[in-house]
N, C-alpha and C positions, 0 to 999 in steps of 0.2 A: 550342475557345477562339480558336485564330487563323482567317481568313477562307478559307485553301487548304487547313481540315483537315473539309472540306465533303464531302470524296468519299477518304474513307485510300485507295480501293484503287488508287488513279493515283499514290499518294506513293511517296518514295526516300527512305532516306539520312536525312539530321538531321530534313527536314520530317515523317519519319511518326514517329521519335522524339520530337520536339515534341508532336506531337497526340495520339502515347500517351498521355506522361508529364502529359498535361494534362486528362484525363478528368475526370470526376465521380468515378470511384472512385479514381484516385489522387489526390484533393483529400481525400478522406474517408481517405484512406491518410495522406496529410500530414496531416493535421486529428487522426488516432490519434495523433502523435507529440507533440498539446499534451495532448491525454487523455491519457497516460504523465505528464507532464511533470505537469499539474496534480496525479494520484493520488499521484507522489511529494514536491510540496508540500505537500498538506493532509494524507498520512497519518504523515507524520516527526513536525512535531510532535503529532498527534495521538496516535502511539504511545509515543512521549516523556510524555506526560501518562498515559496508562494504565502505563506504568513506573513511573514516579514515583511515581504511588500506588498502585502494587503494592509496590515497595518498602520504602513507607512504613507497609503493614499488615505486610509481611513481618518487619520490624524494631520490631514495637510490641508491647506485650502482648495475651495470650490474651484473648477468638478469635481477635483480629483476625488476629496472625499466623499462625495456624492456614488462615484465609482467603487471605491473601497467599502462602501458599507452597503452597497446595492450587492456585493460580491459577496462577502460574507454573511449578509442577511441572505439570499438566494439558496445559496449551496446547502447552508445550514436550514432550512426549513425545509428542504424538501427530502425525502426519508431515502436516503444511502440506495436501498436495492433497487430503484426508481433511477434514481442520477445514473446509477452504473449501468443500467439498463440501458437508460436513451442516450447518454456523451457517448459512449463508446461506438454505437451504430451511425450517432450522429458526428464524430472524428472521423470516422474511418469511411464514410462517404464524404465527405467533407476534404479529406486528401485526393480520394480518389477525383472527384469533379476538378481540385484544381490541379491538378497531372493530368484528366481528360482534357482540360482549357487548351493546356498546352504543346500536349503530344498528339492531339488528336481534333487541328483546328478543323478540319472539312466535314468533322463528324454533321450529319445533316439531322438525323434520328432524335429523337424527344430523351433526354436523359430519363426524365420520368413518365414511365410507362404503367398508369394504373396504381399499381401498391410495389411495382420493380421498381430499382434503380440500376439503369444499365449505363456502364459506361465500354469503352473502345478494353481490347485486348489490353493493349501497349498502357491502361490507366490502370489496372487492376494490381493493389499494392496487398503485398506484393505478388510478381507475376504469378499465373497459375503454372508454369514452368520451373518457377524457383524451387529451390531444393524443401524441403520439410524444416530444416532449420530458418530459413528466414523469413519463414509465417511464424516459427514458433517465437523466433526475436521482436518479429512485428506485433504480434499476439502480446508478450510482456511489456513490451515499452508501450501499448496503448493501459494496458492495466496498471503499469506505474504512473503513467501522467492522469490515469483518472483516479487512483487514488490521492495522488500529489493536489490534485484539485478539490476534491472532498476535505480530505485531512488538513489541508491547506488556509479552509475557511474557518475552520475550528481554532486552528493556531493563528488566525490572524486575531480573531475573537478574544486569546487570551494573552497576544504580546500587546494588542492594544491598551487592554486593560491594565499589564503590567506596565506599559510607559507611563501611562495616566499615574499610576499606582507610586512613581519619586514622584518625592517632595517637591514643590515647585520651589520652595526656598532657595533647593540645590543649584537647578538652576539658575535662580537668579542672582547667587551669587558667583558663580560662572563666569555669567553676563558681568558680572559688578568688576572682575580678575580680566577683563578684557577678551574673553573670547565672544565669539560669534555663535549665534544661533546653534548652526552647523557643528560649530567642536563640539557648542556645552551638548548638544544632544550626541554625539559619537563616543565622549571624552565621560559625561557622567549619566546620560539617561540610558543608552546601551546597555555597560557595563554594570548597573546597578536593576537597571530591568530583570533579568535572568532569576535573581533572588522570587521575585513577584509572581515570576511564569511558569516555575518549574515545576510546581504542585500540578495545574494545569497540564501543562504539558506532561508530565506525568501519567496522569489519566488518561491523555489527547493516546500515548504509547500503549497505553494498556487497552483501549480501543480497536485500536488500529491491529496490535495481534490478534482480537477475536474477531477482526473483519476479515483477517483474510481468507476464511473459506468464501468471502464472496468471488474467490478466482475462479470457482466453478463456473458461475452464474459467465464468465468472460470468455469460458471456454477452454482456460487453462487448465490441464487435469494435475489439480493441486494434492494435497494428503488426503480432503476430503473425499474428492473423487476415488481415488487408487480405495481406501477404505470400505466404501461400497462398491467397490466393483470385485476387489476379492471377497470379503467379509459374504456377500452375497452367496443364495446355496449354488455350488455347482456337481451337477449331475454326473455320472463317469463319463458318460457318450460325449461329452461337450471338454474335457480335461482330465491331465492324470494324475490330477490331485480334487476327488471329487469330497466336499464337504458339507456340511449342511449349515444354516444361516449361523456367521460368526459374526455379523456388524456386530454385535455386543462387545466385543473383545477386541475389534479394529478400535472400533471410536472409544472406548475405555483407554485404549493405547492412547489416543490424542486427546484424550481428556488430560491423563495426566502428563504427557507431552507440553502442553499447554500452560498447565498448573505450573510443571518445573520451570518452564520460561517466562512466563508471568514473575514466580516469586524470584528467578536469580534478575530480572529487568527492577524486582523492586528494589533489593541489596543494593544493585548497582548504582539508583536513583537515589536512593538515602544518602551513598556515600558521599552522593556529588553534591547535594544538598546539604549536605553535613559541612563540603567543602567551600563552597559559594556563602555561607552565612557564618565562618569561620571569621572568629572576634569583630563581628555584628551586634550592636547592640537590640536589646527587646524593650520590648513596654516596660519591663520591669525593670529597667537599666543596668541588666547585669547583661557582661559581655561572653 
């Protein structure tokens, strides 16, 4: 990047530092840490919405609740690095077969072949012609909807809890003011829920940040990965920034990476919680 990191092996001191830290792979190292950043944007709310209406079949009449608590019990028993394991292999042939349905009706050959699964050219999402970005887009969007789906059952686990969790008095006096099922649950079970879930959901967040080096495990080369792949010794024949084993000082770096967004996620959850039970009364009937 700078003009005297032209030749590392004449460098000292800050300047070979400089022209380390300034590589292509640790730019693609930095660049993991908005990949992080983005997954846990678009998968909170996302997983919020498959909550939602998991808890909303969970709490409704037969099947549906049959379906909502078969969903939520399911996801939730079976241990994270398992789910992420087989949904992901299991989505992504799963599209593939129905795009082969379709673009490839004369196909004659066995999709399954032994422990293969083959399908036509024209089915392979996406094409092995496509650019390197649009496996890399296809790559995130199957690790956001499978966290959306994990994190999902959790948070259905604790808005159910929290609807149960108003007073049914409320309401039934609701009911008594002329609304319908429908308001009194939009108008007062909704709006007073949030109080009940947010501790929950709290946790549900602080989870879900120390899940995501499971992007490894998806393929994506997340912080974790860039970490061990530099931190790792490299010899001079192989780079010309040859060091000896630094993982200690990568992953210390994301330890306290971590720690720092853990504790500003927790500020920011007090404040909202501070907000939401603003002149609420307690057990002890002070407001």
């Amino acid at each position: 990047m700078f003009e005297y990191c032209v030749d590392p092996s004449v460098l000292e001191g800050l300047r070979w530092a400089s022209c380390y830290l300034t590589t292509g792979k640790h730019f693609l190292f930095y660049w993991s840490f908005l990949t992080v950043l983005t997954l846990l944007a678009v998968t909170a709310p996302a997983a919020l919405a498959f909550g939602f209406g998991g808890a909303m079949l969970a709490r409704g009449p037969l099947p549906l609740s049959w379906l909502g608590k078969t969903y939520i019990m399911a996801v939730r028993g079976v241990p994270d690095i398992a789910f992420f394991l087989f949904f992901v292999i299991a989505l992504d042939q799963g599209i593939e077969y129905l795009r082969h349905v379709v673009v490839c009706p004369g196909w004659e050959d066995p999709i399954r072949q032994g422990n293969d699964f083959i399908v036509c050219s024209d089915a392979k999402t996406p094409n092995n012609s496509a650019p390197q970005l649009y496996h890399d887009v296809y790559g995130f969007f199957l690790a956001v909807f499978t966290y959306a789906i994990v994190f999902g059952a959790f948070a259905a686990n604790v808005l159910f809890g929290a609807m149960q969790a108003v007073p049914r008095a409320q309401i039934e006096t609701a009911e008594a003011f002329g609304m319908s099922p429908r308001q009194a649950f939009w108008r007062i079970t909704v709006p007073q829920m949030w109080v009940f879930a947010l501790p929950g959901l709290s946790n549900l967040w602080m989870v879900l940040i120390k899940a995501t080096p499971l992007l490894f495990l998806l393929g994506i080369e997340d912080i974790v990965y860039w970490a061990r792949e530099l931190g790792g010794t490299k010899q001079a024949k192989f780079t010309d920034y040859p060091h000896g084993d630094w993982r200690l000082w990568y992953f210390l770096f994301l330890l306290v990476f971590y720690l720092a967004f853990t504790k500003l996620s927790e500020a920011i959850l007090n404040r909202v919680m501070a907000r939401l039970t603003h002149g609420q009364g307690t057990l002890g009937g002070a407001v």
